[in-house]
C-alpha positions as CSV (number, residue, x, y, z in Angstrom):
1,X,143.3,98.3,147.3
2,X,146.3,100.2,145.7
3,X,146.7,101.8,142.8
4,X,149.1,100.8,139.8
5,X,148.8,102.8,136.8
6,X,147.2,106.3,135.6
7,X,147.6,106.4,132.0
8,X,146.1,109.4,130.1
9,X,144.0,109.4,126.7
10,X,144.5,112.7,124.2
11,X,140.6,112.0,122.2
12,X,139.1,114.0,119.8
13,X,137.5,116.6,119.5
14,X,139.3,118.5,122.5
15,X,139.3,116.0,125.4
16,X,141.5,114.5,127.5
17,X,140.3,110.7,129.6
18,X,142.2,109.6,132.6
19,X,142.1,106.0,133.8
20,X,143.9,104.4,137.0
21,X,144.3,101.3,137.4
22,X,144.1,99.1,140.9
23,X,145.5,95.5,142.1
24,X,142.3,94.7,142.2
25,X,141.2,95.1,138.8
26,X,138.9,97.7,139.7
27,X,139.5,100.9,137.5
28,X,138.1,104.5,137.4
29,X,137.8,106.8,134.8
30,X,137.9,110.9,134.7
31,X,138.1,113.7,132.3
32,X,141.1,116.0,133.4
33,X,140.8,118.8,130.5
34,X,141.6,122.5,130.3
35,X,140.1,122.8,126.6
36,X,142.6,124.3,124.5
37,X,145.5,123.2,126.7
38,X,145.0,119.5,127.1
39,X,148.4,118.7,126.7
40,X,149.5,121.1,129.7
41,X,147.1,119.2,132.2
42,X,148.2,115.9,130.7
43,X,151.6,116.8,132.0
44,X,150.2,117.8,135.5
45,X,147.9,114.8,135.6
46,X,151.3,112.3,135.6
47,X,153.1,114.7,137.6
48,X,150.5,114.0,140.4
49,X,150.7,110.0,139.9
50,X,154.0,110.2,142.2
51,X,151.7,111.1,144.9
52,X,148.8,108.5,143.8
53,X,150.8,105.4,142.7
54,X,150.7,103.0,145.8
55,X,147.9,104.8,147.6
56,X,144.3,103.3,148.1
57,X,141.9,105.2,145.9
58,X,139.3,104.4,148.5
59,X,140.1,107.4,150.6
60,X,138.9,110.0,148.5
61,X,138.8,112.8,150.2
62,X,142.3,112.3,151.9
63,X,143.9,111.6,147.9
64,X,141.7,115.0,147.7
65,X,143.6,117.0,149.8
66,X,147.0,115.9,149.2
67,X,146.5,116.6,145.3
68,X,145.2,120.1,146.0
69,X,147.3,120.7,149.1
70,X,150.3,118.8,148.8
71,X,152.6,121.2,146.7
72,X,153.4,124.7,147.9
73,X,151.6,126.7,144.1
74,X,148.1,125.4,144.3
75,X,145.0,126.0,142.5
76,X,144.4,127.2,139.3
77,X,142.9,126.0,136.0
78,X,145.7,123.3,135.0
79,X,146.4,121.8,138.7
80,X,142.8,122.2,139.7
81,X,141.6,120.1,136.4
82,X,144.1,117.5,136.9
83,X,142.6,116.9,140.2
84,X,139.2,116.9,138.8
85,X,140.1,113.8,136.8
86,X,141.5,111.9,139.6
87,X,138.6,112.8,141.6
88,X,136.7,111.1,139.1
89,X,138.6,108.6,138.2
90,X,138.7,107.6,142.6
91,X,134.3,107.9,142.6
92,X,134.2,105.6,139.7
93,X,136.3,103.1,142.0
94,X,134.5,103.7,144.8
95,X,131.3,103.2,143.6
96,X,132.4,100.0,141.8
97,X,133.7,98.4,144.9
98,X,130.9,98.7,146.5
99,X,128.4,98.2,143.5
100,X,126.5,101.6,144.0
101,X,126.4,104.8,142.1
102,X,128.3,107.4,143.5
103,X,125.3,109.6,144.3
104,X,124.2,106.7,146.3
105,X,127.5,107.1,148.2
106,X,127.0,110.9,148.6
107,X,123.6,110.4,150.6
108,X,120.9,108.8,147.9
109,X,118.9,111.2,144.9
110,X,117.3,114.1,146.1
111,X,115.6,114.0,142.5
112,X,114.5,111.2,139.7
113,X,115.5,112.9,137.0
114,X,117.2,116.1,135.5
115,X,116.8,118.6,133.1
116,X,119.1,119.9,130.6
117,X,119.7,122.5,128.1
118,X,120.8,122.3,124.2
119,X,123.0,124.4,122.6
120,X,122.0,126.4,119.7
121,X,124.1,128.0,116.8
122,X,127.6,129.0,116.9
123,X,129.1,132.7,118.1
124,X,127.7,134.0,115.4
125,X,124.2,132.1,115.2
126,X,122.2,133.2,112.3
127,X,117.9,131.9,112.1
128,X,117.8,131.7,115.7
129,X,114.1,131.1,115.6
130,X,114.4,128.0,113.4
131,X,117.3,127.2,115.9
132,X,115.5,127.1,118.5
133,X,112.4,125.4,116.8
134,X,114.6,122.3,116.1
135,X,115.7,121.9,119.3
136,X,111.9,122.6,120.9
137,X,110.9,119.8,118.7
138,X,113.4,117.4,119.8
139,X,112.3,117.6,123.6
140,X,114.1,120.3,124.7
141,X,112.4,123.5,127.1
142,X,115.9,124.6,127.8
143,X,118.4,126.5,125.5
144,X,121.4,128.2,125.5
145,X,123.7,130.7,123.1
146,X,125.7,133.4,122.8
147,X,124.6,136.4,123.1
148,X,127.3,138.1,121.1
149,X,130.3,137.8,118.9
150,X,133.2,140.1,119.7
151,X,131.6,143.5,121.3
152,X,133.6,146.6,121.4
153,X,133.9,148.4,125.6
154,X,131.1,150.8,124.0
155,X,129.2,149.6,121.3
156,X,126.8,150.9,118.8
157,X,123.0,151.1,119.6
158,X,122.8,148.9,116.6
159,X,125.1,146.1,118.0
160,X,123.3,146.2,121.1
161,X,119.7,146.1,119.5
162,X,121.3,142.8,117.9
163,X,121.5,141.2,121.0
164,X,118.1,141.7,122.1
165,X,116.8,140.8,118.1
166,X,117.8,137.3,118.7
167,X,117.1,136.6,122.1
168,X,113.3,137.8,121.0
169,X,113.6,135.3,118.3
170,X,114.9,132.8,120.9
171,X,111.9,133.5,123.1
172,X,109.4,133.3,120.2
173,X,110.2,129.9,119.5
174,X,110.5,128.7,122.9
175,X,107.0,130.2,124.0
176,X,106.6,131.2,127.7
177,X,107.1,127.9,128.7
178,X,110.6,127.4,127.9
179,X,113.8,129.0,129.1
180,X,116.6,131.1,127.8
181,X,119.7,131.2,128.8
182,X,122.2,133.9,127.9
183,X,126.5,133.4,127.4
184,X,128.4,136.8,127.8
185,X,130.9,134.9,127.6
186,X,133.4,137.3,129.0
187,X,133.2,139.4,125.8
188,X,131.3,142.3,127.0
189,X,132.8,145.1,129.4
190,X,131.0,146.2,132.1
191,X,129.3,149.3,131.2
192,X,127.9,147.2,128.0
193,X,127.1,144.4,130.4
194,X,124.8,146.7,132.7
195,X,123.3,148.2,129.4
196,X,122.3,145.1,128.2
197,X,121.0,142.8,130.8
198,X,118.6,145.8,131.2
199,X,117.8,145.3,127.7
200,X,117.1,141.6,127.9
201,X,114.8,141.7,130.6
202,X,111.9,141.8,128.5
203,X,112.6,138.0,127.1
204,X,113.4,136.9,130.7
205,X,116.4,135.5,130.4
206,X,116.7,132.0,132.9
207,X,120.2,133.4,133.4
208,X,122.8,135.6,131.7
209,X,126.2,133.4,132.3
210,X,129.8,135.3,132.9
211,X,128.4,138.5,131.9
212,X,132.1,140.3,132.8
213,X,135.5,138.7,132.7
214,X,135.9,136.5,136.4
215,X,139.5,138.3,136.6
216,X,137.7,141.5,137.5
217,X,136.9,142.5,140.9
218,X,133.7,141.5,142.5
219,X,132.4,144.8,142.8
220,X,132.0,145.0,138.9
221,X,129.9,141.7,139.1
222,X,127.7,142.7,141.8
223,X,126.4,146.0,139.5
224,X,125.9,144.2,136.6
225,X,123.9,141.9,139.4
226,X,122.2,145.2,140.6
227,X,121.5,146.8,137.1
228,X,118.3,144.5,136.4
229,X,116.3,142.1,137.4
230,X,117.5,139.1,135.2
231,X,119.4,136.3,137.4
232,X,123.2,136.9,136.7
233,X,125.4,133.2,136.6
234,X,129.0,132.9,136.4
235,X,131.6,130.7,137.5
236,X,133.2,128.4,134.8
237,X,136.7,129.8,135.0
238,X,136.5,129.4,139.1
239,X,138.6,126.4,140.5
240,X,137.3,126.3,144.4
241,X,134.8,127.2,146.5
242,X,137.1,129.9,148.1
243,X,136.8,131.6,144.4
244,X,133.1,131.3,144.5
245,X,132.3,133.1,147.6
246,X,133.3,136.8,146.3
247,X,130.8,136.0,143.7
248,X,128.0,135.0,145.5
249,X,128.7,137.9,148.2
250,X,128.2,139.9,144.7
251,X,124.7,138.5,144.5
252,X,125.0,136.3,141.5
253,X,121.4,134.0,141.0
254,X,123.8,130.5,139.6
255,X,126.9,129.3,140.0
256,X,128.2,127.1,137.5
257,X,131.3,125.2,138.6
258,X,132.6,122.8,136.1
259,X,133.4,118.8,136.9
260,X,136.3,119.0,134.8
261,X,138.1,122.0,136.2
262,X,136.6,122.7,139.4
263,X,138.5,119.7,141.8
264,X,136.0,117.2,140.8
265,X,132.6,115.5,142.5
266,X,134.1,116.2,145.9
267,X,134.7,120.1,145.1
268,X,131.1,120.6,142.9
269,X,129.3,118.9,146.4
270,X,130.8,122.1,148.0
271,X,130.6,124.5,146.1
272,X,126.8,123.7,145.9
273,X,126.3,123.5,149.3
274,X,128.1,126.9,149.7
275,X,125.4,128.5,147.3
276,X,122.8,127.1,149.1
277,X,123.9,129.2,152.1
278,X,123.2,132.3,149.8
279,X,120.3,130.5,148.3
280,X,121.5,130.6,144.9
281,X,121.5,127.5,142.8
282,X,123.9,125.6,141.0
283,X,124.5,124.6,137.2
284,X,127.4,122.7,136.2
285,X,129.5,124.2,133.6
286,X,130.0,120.8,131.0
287,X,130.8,121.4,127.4
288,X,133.2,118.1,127.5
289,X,132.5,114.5,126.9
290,X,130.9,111.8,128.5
291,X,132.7,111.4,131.8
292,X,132.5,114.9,132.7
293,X,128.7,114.6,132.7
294,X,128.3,111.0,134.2
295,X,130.3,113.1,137.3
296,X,128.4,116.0,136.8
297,X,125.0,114.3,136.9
298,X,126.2,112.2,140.1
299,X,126.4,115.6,142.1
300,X,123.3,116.7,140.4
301,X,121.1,113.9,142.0
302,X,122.3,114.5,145.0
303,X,122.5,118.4,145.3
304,X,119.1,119.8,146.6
305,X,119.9,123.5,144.8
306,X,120.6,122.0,141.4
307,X,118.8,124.2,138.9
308,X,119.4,122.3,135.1
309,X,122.3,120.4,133.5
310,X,124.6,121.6,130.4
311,X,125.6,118.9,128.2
312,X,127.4,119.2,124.9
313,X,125.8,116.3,122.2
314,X,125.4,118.6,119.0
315,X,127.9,121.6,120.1
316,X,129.2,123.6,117.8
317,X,132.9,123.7,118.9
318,X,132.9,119.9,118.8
319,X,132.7,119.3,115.1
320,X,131.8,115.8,115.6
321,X,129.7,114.2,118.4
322,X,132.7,111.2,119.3
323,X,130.7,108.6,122.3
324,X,133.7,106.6,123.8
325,X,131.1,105.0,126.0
326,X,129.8,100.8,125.6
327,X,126.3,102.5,126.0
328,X,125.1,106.3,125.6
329,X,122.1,105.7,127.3
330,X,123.0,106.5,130.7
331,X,124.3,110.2,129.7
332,X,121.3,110.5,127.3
333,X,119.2,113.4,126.7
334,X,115.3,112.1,126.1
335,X,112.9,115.2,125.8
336,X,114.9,117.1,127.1
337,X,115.6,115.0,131.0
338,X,118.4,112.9,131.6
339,X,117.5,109.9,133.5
340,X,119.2,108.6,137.1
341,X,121.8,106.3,136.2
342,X,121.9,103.3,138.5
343,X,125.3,101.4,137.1
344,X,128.0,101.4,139.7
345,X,130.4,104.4,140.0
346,X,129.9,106.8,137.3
347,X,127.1,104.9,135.8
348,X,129.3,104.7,132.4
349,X,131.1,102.2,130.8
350,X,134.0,103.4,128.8
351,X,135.0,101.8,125.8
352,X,138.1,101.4,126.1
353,X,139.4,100.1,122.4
354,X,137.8,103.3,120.9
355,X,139.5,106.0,123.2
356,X,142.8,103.9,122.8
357,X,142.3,104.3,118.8
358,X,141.1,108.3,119.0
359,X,144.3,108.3,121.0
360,X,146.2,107.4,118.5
361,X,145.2,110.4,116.5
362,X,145.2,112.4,119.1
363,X,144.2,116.3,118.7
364,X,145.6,120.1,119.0
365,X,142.5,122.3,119.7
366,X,143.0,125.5,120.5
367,X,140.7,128.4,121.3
368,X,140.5,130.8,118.6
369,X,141.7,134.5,118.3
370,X,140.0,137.1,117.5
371,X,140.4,140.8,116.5
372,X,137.9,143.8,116.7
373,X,137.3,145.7,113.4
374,X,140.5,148.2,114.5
375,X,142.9,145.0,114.9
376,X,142.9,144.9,118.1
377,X,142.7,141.9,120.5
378,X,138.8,140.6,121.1
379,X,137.9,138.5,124.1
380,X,136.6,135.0,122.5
């Protein structure tokens, strides 16, 4: 088997869909997507199709390493994403070729199904508790938000008590049962960050994610790790498992690679397996669309220290909630559990007429900038 053609989709709201096409009418499909600079990793995607046109897509791993290795600048969150899509898009034809899931290809389920969190509100969420409630009522034990808008390096008592106002109203209306999860986002500095995970233990947070920026060293991680008792998750804006280590020597509970930007199924299967060394468990980053999570649930069946799934039906910086797939039903969320997909590959079938019509449209998303009160640049 060879490969012929990659051609790349630009979709609504803020995606971006890689398909390559075989000689033997097998394709694959995968989601190569820095959000807010889709266009960049478009360019790197066909950039890399000198090194993929002609070459069996069978050998995975080897088309793995010559992607990531094969030029002198490596790494990074453009190159890294373009790979994830081709690593996607060579499981999908794997799997097909041989009829099998790609989980089944990576050793068989280690589970039968898997859980996943909603998102609630916006950055600036307002009646949290009724938020919440929805979501509780729709299946869901799992939610996450962030836990701030823009936060100055010191801020107010009030600001901070505003924090911990709505992750008590979060906790209210999840009961005991359910489980909060927490999104720094990289907005808070360090000192605030150690103040406030303190101040959030009393909700018991199931994790606060990227509670400092992931440039900083991993010193500052590990005392925000040390400063409470509330698991500490981080790892979004990492792009190998050499980047994860420093964080887990901090101590950090989670790591949460993401499909799209990480190097794909075969880097997430690694990165995984390095956390379980630490015994820290893993929860994909996955904000993007529906090939992103068919590859993210394929290493979640098969990775024995997968803790819950992120998925982005219903989330905020979408807009609109766009399928692109024949069927939803394998990447659907039913009280709250996502089931084990069984179809062939990535267990999805795109629709192909719909992404070529979004692409027609296209988009230009862009992450948003924004200023603390003195006019000065806020982390988003």
């Amino acid at each position: 088997m060879k490969v012929t053609a990659v051609e790349t989709f630009l979709v609504e709201p803020r995606w971006l869909f890689l398909k390559v096409s075989t000689d033997e009418g097998v394709t694959g499909w995968g989601e190569p997507v820095v959000e807010g600079r889709a266009e960049t990793v478009r360019a790197a995607v066909h950039e890399l199709a000198e090194l993929v046109i002609g070459q069996d897509p069978l050998r995975v791993e080897d088309l793995w390493q010559v992607l990531r290795r094969g030029g002198f600048y490596r790494g990074g969150p453009v190159l890294s994403s373009a790979l994830s899509g081709y690593d996607h898009a060579f499981w999908d034809i794997a799997g097909k070729a041989r009829g099998l899931p790609v989980h089944e290809l990576l050793g068989g389920p280690v589970r039968d199904r898997v859980r996943a969190y909603s998102w609630v509100g916006g950055d600036r969420p307002s009646d949290v508790f009724d938020a919440v409630a929805r979501q509780v009522s729709e299946g869901f034990s799992a939610v996450k938000m962030n836990a701030t808008a823009e936060m100055r390096p010191i801020a107010s008592p009030a600001d901070a008590e505003a924090v911990l106002v709505r992750a008590r109203q979060a906790r209210e209306a999840l009961g005991p049962g359910g489980d909060l999860a927490l999104d720094f986002h990289g907005r808070v500095s360090p000192a605030m960050a150690r103040r406030l995970v303190r101040m959030l233990e009393e909700v018991q947070p199931m994790f606060v994610e990227e509670p400092v920026l992931p440039e900083l060293p991993a010193e500052v991680l590990a005392s925000v790790v040390s400063a409470s008792t509330v698991p500490i998750a981080t790892g979004e804006r990492l792009y190998s498992r050499w980047e994860f280590k420093p964080v887990l020597d901090a101590g950090v509970a989670v790591v949460q690679p993401d499909p799209a930007h990480a190097g794909g199924i075969s880097e997430l299967r690694r990165i995984g397996s390095l956390a379980e060394i630490y015994g820290a468990s893993i929860a994909p980053h996955c904000p993007l669309g529906p090939i992103s999570l068919a590859a993210s649930l394929q290493v979640a069946f098969t990775t024995p220290n997968f803790l819950i799934q992120e998925q982005s039906a219903g989330m905020h910086y979408h807009g609109t909630d766009p399928t692109y797939l024949v069927d939803m039903a394998p990447v659907r969320v039913v009280d709250g559990w996502i089931a084990r997909p069984t179809g062939p590959g990535l267990g999805v079938e795109v629709d192909e007429e719909a992404v070529r019509r979004a692409a027609e449209v296209g988009h230009a998303w862009r992450s948003p900038i924004w200023r603390h009160d003195d006019g000065g640049f806020a982390e988003w």
